[in-house]
C-alpha positions as CSV (number, residue, x, y, z in Angstrom):
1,X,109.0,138.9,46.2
2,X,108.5,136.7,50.0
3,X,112.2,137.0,51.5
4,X,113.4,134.2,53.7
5,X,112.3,135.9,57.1
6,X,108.7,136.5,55.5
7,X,109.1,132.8,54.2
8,X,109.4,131.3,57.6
9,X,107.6,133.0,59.5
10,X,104.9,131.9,57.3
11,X,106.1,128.0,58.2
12,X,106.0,128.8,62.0
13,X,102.7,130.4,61.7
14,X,101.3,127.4,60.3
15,X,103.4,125.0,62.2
16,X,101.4,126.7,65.4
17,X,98.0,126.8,63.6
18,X,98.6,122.9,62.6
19,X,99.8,121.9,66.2
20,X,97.3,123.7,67.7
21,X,94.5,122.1,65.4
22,X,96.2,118.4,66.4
23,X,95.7,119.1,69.9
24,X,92.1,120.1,69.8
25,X,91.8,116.9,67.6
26,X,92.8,114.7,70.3
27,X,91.1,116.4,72.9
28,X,88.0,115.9,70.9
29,X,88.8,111.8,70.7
30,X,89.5,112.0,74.6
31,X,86.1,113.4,75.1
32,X,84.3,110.8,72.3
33,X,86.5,107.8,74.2
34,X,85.0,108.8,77.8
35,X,81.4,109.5,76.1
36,X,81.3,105.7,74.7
37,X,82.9,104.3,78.2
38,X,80.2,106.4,79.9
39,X,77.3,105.3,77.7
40,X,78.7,101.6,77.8
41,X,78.5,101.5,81.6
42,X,74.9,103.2,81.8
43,X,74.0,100.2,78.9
44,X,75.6,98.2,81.5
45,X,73.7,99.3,84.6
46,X,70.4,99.0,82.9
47,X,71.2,95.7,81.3
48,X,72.0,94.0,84.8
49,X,68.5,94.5,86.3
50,X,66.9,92.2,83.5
51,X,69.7,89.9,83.6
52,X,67.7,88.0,86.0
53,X,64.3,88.1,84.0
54,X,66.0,86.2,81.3
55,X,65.8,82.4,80.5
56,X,69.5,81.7,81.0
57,X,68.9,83.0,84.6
58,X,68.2,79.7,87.0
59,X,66.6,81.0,89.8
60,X,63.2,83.2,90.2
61,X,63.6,86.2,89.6
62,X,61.3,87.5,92.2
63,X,63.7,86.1,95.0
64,X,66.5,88.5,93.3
65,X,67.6,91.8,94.8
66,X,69.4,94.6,92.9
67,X,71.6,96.3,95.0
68,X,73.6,97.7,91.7
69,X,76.8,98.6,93.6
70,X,79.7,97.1,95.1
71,X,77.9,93.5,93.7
72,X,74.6,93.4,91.2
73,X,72.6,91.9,93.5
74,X,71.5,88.4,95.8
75,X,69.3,85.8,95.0
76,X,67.5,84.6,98.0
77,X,66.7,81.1,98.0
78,X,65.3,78.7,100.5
79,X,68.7,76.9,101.5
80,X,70.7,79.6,99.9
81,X,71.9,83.0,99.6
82,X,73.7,84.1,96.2
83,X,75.9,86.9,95.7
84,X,75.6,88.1,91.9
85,X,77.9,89.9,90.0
86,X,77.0,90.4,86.4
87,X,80.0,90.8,83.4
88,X,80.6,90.6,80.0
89,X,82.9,88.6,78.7
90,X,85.8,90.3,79.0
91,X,84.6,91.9,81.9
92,X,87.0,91.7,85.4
93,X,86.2,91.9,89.0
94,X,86.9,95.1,90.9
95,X,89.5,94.8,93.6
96,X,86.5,95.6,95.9
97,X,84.1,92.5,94.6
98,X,87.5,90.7,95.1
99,X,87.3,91.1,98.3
100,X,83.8,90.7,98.8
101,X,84.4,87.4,96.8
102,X,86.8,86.3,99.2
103,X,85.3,87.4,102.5
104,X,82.2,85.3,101.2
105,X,84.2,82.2,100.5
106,X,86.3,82.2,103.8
107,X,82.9,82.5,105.5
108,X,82.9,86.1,106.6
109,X,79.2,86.6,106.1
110,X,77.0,87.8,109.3
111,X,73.5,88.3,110.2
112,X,72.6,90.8,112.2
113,X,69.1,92.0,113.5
114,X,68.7,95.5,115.0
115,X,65.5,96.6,117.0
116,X,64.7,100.3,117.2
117,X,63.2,101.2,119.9
């Protein structure tokens, strides 16, 4: 007949066994979360180089340059040049394309040409 000690050490053993099961449990959704954010931005990545191929784009694509990171890329037109960032709809700027954003819109924007000699 189980007396009380044998009783609950049987409880803590399983408490330990179930706690330590729960933690490998989340650390198994951590990893599966940061899987789909990772496979989401390389779905991302690829998706914004065709962005300009497609029909809702309004300028030709042949004039657009992928630059991928800190913006998507710039559309160089004849009386224009257009910074692009791509997003989804819930998509936000990064405090850096912020500040590229602004810098363009306060007029920040240089040319500079630099012979090698």
């Amino acid at each position: 007949m189980p007396t009380q000690t044998n009783i609950l050490i049987f409880f803590i053993a399983l408490s330990a066994i179930l706690f330590l099961l729960w933690r490998k449990s989340l650390n198994r959704i951590s990893e599966l979360k940061f899987q789909k954010y990772s496979l989401s931005s390389k779905y991302g990545k690829i998706t914004e180089q065709f962005l300009p191929f497609l029909d809702a784009f309004p300028y030709n694509p042949s004039n657009f340059r992928f630059l991928g990171t800190p913006i998507d890329g710039v559309q160089f037109e004849e009386d224009k040049i257009i910074f692009f960032e791509f997003k989804s709809a819930d998509g936000r700027l990064s405090p850096k394309q912020t500040n590229i954003r602004r810098l363009i819109q306060d007029k920040k924007v240089t040319f500079e040409e630099i012979k090698l000699r």
